[in-house]
SEPA-45702 format. One record per atom (N, C-alpha, C, O): x, y, z. Coordinates in steps of 0.02 Angstrom, whole numbers, plus 50000, padded with zeros to 5 digits. Each point is the difference from the previous one (the first is absolute). Layout:
BEGIN
XYZ/...
//
This chain:
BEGIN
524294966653527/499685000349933/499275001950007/499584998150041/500355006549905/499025002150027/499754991549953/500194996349954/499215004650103/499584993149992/499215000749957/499674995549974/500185011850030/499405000949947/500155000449910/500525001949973/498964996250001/500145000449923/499214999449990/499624998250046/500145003449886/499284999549990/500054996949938/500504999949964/498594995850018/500154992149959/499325003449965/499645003750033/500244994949910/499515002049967/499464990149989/500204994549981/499295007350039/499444993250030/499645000749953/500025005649974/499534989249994/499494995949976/499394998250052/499754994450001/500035010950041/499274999350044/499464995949978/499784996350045/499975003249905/499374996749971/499945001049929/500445004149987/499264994549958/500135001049951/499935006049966/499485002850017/500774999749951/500135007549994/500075004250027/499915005749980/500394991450105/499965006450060/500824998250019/500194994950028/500305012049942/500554999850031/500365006250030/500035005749977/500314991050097/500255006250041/500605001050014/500264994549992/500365011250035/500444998250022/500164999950054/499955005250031/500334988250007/500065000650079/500684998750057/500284994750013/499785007749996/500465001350058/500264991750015/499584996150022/501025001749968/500344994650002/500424999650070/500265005550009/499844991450026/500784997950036/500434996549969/499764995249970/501185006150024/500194994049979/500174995450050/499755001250054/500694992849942/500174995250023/500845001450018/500375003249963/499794994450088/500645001250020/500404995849955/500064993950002/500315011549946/500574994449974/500474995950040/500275001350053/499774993049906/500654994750041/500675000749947/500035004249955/500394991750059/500725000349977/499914998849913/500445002549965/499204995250014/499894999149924/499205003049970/499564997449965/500515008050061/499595003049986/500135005549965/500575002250010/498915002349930/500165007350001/499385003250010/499504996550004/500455010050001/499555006550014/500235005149937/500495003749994/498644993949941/500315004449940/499315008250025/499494999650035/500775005749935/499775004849983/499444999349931/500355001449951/499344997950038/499654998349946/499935008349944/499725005150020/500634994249910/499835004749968/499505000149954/499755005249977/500084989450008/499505000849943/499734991650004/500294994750013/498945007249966/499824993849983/499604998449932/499715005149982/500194989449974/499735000549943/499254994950021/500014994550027/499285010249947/499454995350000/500094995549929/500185001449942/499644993650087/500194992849940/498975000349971/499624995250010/500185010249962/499235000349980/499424997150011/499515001150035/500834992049899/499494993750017/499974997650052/499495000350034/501154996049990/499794997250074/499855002450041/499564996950030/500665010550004/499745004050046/499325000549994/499634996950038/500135007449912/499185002450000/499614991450009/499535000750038/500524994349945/499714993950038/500125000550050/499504999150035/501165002550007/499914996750053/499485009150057/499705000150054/500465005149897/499475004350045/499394999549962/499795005849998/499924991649981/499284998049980/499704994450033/499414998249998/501264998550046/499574995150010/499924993249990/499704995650031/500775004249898/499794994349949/500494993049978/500114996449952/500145004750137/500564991549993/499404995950030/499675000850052/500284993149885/499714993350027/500174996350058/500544997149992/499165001850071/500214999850065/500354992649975/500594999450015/499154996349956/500644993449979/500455002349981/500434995650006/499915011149963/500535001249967/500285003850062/500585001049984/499315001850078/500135003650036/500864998050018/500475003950007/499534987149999/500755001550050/500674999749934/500605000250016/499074999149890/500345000649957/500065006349980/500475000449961/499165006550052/500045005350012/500445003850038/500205005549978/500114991150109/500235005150028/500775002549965/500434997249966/499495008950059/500805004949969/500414995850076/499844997150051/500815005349909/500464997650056/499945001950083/500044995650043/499855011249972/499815002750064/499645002949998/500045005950016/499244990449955/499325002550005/499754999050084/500164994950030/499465010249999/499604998550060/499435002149984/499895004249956/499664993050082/499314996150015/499914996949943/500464998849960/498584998750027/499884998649956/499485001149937/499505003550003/500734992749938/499245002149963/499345001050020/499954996750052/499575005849937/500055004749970/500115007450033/500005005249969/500074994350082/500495004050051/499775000650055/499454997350000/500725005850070/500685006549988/500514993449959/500014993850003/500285010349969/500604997949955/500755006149981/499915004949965/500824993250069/500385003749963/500304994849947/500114994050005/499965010349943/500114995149926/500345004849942/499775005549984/500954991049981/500105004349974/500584997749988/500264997950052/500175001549890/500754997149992/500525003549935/500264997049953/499765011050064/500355002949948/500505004850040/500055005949983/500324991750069/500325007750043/500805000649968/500434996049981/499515010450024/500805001849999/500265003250074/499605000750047/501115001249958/499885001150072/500985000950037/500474996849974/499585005750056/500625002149997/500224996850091/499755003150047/500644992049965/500234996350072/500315005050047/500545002949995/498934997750060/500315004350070/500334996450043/500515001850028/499174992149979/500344997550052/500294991549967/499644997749956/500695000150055/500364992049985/500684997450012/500435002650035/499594991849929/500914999649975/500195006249966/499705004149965/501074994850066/500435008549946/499894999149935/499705004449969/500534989549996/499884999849945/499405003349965/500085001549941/499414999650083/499265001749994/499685008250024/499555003649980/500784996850054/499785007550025/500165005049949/500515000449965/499055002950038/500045006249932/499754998649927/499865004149957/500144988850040/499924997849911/499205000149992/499544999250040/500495002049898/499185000949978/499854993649978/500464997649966/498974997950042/499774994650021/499304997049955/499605004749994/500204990349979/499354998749982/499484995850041/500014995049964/499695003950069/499764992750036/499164999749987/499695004949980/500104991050030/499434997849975/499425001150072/499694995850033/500375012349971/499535002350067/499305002149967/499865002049943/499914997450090/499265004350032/499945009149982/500555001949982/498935004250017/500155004950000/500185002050062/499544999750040/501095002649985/500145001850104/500725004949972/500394999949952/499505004550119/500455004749960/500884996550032/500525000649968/499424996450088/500704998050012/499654991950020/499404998750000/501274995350021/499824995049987/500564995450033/500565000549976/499354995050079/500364994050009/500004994549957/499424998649982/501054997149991/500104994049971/500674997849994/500505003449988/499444989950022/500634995649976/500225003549968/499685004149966/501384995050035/500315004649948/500044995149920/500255002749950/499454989850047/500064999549955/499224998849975/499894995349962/499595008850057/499565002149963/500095007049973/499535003950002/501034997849975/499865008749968/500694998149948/500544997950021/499315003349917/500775000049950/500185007449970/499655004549977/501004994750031/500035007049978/499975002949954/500164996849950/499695009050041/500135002049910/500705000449978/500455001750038/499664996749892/500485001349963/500325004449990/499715004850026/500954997549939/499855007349976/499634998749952/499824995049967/500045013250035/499805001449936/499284999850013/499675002249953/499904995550111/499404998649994/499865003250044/500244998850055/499255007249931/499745005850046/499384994950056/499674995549972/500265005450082/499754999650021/498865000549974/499554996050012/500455010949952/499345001250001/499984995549934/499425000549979/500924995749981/500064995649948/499834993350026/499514997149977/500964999350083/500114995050023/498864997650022/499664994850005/500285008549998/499094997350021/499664997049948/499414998250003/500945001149954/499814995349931/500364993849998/499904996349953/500595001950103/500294994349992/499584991750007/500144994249987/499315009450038/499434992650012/499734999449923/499894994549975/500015011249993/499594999249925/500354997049949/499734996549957/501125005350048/500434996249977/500314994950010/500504998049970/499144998850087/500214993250001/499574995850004/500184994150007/499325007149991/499334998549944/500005000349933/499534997749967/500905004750012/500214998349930/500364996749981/499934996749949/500715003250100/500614996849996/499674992450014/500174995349963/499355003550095/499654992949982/499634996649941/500044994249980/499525011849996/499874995949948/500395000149940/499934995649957/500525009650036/500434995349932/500214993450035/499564995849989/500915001950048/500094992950028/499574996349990/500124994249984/499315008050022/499324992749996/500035001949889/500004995949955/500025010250043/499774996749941/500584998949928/499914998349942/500695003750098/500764996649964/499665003249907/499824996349954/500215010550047/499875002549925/500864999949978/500535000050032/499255000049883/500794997449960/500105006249981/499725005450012/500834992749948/500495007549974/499444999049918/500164994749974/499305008749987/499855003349970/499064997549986/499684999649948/500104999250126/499514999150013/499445004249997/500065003650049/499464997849923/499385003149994/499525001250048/499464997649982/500535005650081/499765002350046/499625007250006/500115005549974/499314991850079/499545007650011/500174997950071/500164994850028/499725012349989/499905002550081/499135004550001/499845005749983/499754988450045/499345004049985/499745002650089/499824996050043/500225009249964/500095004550048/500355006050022/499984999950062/500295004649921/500525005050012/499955003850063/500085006150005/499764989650049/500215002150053/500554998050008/500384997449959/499765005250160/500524998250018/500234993549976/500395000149952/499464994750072/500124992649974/500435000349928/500614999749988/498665001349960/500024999649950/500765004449976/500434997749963/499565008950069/500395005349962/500794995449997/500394999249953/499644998050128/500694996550014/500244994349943/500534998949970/498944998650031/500114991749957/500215003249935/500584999349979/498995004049991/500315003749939/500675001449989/500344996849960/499885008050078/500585002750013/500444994249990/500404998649955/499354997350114/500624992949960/500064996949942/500494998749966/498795000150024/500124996249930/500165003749952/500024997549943/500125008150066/500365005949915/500824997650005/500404999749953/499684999150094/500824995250014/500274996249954/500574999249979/498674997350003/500344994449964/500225000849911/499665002949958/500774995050034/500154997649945/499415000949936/499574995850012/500315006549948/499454998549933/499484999450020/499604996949965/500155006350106/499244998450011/499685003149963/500315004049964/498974995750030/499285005049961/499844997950069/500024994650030/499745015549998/499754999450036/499675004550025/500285005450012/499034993450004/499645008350031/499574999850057/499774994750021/500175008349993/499645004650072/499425003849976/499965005749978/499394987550036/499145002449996/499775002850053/500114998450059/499565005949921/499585002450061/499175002649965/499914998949941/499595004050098/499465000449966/500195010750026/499545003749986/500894998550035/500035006050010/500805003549975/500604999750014/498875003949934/500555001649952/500755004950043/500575000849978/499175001450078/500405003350029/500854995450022/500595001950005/499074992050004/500484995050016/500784998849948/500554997250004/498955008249935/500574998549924/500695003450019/500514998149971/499525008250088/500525002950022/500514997150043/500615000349993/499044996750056/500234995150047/500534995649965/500584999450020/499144997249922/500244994749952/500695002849982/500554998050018/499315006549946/500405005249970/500675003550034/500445002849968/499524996550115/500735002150049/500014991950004/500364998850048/499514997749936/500144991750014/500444997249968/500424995950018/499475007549912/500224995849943/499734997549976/500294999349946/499154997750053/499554995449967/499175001849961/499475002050023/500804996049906/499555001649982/499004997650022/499814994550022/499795011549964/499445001050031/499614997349956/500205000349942/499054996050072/499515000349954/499354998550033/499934995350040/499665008449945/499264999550027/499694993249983/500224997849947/499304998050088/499724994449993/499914997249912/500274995849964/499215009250030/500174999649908/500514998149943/499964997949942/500605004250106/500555002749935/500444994550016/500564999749973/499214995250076/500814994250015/500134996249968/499594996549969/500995002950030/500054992949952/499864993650053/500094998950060/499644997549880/499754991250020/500794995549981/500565001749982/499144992850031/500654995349981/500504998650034/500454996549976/499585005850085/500475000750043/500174993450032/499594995449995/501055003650041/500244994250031/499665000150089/499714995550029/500435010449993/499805001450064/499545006549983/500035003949952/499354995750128/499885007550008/499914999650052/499604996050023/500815008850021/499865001150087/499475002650010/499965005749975/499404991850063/499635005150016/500005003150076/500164997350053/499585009749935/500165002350067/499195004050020/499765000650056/499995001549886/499435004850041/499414998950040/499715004550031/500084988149968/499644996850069/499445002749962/499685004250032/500134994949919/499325001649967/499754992249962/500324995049984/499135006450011/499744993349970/500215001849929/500194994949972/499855011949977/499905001149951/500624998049982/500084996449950/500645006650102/500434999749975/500424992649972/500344999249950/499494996550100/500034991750005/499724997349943/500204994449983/499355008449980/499594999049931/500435002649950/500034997549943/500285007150073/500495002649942/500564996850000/500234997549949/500045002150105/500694996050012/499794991649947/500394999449952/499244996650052/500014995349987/499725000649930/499944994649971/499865011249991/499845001349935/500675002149965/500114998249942/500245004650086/500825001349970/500444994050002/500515000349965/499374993350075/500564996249970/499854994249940/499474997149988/501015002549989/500184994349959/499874992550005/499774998050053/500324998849912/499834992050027/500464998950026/500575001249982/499154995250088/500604996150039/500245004850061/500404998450045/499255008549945/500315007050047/499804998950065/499604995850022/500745008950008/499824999150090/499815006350034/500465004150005/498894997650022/500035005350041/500224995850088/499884994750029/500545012949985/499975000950066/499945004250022/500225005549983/499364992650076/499525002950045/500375001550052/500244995850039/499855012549964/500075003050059/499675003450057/500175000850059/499125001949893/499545000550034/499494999050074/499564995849989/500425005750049/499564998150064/499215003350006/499915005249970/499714992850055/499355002349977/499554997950052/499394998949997/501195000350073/499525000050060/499554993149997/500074994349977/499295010350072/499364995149959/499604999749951/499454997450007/500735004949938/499575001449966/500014993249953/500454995850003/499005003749953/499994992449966/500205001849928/499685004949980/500684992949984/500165003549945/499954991249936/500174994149999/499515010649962/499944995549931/500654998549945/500235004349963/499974989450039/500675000449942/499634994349947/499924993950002/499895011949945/499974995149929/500364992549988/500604999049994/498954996850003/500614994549995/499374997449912/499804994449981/500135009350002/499504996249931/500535002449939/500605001150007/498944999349920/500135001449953/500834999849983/500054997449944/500475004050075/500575000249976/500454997150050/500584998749982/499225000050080/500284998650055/500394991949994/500604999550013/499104996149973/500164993749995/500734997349932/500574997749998/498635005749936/500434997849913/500745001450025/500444995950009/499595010550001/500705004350012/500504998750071/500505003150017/499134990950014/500334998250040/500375005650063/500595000350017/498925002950003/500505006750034/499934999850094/499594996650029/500645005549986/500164997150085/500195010450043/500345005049992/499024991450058/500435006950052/500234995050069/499924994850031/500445011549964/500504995550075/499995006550038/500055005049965/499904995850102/499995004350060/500935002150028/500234995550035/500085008349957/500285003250058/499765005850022/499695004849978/500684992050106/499885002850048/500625000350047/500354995050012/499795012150018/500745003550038/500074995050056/500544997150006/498975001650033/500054996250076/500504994749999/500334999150051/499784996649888/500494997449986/500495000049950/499935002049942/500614995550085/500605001049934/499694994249931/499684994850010/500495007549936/499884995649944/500384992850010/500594999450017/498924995149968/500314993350021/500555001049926/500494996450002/499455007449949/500764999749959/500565001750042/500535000949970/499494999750083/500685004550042/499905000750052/500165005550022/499524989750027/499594999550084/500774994950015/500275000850055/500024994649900/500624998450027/500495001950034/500294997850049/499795009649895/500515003250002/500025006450025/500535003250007/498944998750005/499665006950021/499585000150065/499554996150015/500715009950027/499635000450058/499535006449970/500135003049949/499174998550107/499755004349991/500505007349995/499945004449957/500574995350102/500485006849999/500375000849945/500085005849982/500264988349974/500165000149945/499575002549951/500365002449957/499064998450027/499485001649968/499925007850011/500075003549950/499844999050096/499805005550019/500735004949991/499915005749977/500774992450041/500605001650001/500075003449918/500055005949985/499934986649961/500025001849937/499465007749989/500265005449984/499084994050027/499495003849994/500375008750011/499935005049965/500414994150090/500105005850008/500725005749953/500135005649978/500144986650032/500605000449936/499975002549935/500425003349971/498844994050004/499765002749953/499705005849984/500025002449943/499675000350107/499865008150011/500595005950002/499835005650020/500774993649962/500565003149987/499545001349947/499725005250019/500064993449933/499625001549930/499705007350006/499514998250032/500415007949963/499675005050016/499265001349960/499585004550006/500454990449955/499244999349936/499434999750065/499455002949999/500734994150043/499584997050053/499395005350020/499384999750004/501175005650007/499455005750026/499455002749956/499655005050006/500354990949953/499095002549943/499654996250034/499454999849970/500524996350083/499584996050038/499815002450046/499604996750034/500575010049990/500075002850066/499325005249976/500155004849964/499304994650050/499465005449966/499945005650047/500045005649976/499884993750085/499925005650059/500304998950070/500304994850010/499635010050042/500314999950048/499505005450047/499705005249986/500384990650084/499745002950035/500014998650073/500054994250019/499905011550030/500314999750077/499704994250030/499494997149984/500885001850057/499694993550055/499385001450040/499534996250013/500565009950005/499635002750037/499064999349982/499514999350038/500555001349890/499214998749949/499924993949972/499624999249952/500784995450079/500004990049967/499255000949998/499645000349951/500225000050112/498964999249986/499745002549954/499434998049989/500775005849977/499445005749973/500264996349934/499634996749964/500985004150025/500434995649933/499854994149983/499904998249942/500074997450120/499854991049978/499225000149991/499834995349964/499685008350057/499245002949972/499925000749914/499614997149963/500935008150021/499855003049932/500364992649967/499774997749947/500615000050076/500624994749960/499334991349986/499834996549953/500085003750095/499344993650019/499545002649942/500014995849955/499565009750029/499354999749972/500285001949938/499574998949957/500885003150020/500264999649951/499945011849969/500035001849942/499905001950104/499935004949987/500695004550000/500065005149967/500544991650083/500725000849976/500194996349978/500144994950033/499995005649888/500414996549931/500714996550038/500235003450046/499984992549945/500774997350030/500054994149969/499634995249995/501015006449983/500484993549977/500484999050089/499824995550038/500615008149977/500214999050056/499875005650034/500105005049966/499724996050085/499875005250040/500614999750058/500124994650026/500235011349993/500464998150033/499855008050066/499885005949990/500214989650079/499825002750060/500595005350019/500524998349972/499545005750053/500565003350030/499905002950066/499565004050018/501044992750026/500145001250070/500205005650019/500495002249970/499185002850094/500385004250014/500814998450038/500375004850014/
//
């Protein structure tokens, strides 16, 4: 089996290269995937190439087969798709999801990689982490059949959670963003769009997703008495202000945090993380998905890409990598 593959690194903060890997000799429960595509996850990435994981948050930070550490050298990265060269029979040939690093081929346990479904293309499947980030926080936040919900963010995150919650039963429900361009996105989703201005208030839930101080101000201005934001948001180190005056208390209103690293204690009984991620992918049979998919680009230019993706000068909802 050839033993070289190359891993795209986190050098120092805003300095990234690609470098020449060895793998590891597989053992009997092992596989060796081909990696076809990988998806940058935005927010968390551009923190972690800026620089900007809180060294206390460092060992609640690592990706599954992250190497070195914050703030680097660092390989980091958990969106691969990827097709099995070497393993169990059962496994050889099938196209695969696992929660890798950017590297163009890859040793791991055969039950760290699940496979895709039909029906689920591979350059699709790199959204299965964003959707089960969604699939967690509905669980934490158990919305009803004709509930009044915003999704204030229309990104990746955001775009997913949406998507689910148009599922339900009699919902009111829309997809804010402060960029009107986002109204299209909405629009292959299913779900209706509305600029900060135009949302409706009163709501039972509002997910927030855009990691802005402004947006967290809006989220908690749209609900109702008794409403709940949740917080999906991450925001590194940065110190961020949440209104707790003027309407916060009378109206009795509450944010609550999910977060992917763990399964929702509604279903941590009954649910493993692979169960979580399994469904996730199950659910990407959906083809709406791909309005999340904004650009694409060779492996070969990750540096030059996770540069423009970090300072914010390449636009991305999901940015998705492609392997030669």
């Amino acid at each position: 089996m050839e033993r070289a593959a190359r891993a795209f690194w986190v050098n120092a903060p805003g300095e990234g290269e690609i470098r020449p890997v060895g793998l590891a000799e597989p053992g009997p429960g092992d596989v060796v995937v081909r990696t076809l595509y990988t998806g940058v996850s935005r927010g968390t990435e551009a923190l972690v190439f800026n620089g900007r994981v809180p060294q206390a948050l460092s060992a609640d930070m690592r990706a599954p087969h992250q190497e070195g550490e914050f703030p680097g050298p660092v390989k980091y990265g958990y969106l691969s798709s990827g097709r099995v060269e070497q393993g169990p029979p059962d496994l050889v040939g099938r196209e695969v999801f696992c929660l890798y690093p950017h590297q163009t081929r890859y040793v791991v346990p055969a039950d760290a990689v699940v496979p895709l479904p039909p029906g689920v293309p591979a350059r699709r499947a790199v959204l299965a982490g964003a959707v089960e980030t969604a699939v967690n926080a509905l669980w934490d936040a158990a919305p009803r059949v004709g509930d009044r919900v915003c999704v204030v963010g229309a990104g990746m995150v955001g775009g997913c959670t949406a998507r689910l919650l148009a599922a339900l039963p009699g919902v009111r429900l829309q997809l804010v963003d402060t960029d009107p361009a986002r109204a299209a996105v909405a629009e292959r989703l299913g779900v209706p769009f509305a600029a900060p201005g135009g949302a409706e208030g009163g709501c039972d839930l509002v997910f927030h997703t855009s990691a802005s101080e402004e947006g967290l101000s809006l989220a908690l201005e749209l609900l109702g008495t008794e409403g709940e934001v949740i917080e999906l948001s991450w925001y590194g180190d940065r110190q961020v202000r949440v209104p707790l005056g003027e309407a916060f208390h009378p109206r009795r209103l509450a944010v609550r945090c999910s977060q992917v690293g763990r399964v929702s204690p509604a279903r941590s009984a009954r649910r493993t993380l692979r169960d979580r991620l399994a469904l996730a992918l199950d659910l990407l049979c959906d083809p709406a998905y791909d309005a999340l998919i904004s650009g694409e680009s060779p492996f070969d230019e990750l540096p030059e890409t996770m540069r423009g993706l970090a300072d914010g000068t390449v636009p991305a909802l999901c940015h998705r990598i492609a392997y030669p």
